[in-house]
C-alpha positions in Angstrom: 33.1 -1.4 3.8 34.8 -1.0 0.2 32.0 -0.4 -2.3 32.4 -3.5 -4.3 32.2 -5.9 -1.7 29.2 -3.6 -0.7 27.6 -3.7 -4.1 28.5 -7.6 -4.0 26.7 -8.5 -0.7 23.6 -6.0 -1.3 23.2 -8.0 -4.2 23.1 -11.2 -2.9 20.7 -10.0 0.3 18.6 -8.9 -2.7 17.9 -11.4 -4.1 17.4 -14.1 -1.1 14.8 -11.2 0.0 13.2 -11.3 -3.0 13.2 -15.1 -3.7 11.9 -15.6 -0.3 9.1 -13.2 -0.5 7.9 -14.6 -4.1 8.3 -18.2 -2.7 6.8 -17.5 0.4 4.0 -15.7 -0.4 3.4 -18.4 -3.6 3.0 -21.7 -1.0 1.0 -19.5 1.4 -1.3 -17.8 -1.2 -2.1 -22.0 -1.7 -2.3 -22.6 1.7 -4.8 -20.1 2.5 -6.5 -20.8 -1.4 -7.0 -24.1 0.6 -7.8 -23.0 3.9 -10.7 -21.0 2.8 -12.4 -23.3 0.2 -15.1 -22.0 -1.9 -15.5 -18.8 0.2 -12.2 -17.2 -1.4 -14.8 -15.3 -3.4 -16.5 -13.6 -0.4 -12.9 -13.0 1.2 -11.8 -11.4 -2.1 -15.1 -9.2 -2.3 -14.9 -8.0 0.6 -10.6 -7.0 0.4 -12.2 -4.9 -3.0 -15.1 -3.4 -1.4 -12.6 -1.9 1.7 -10.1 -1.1 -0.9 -12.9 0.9 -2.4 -14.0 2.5 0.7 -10.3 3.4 1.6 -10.2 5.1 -1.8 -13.3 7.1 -1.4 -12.5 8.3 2.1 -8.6 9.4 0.7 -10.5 11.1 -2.2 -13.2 12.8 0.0 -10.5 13.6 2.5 -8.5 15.3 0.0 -11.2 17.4 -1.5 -11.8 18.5 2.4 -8.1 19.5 2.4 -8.1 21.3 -0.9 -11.5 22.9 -0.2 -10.0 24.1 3.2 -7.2 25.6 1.6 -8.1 27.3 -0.7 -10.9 28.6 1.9 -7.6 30.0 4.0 -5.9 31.3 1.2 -8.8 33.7 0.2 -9.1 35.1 3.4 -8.1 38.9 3.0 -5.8 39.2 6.1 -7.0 42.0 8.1 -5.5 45.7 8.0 -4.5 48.0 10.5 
């Protein structure tokens, strides 16, 4: 495929994606503001409290890692 025609129809695939997603997700963000009433706030407290969980367990994870690490890398390898 020559590169302009290329450029020309990655272009235009772009931007249906991206209309598509912004529309879609805009008329089902109102569906489902509708859907679940007045208890959009406890939906939305609990979405932040497991995003805060995921966080903590990636941070505490990562210390493990880094603490294990550095653990292995001041091991004195054994002589002969």
């Amino acid at each position: 495929v020559p590169r302009v025609k290329y450029l020309i129809l990655n272009f235009i695939a772009a931007a249906i994606w991206a209309h598509s997603f912004a529309w879609g997700g805009y008329f089902m963000g109102r569906k489902l503001e509708d859907w679940l009433g007045d208890s959009k706030w406890f939906v939305l407290g609990g979405f932040i409290a497991f995003m805060i969980s995921f966080g903590v367990f990636g941070a505490m994870r990562g210390r493990a890692k880094t603490a294990q690490l550095a653990a292995e890398a001041s091991e004195t390898p054994p002589t002969e």
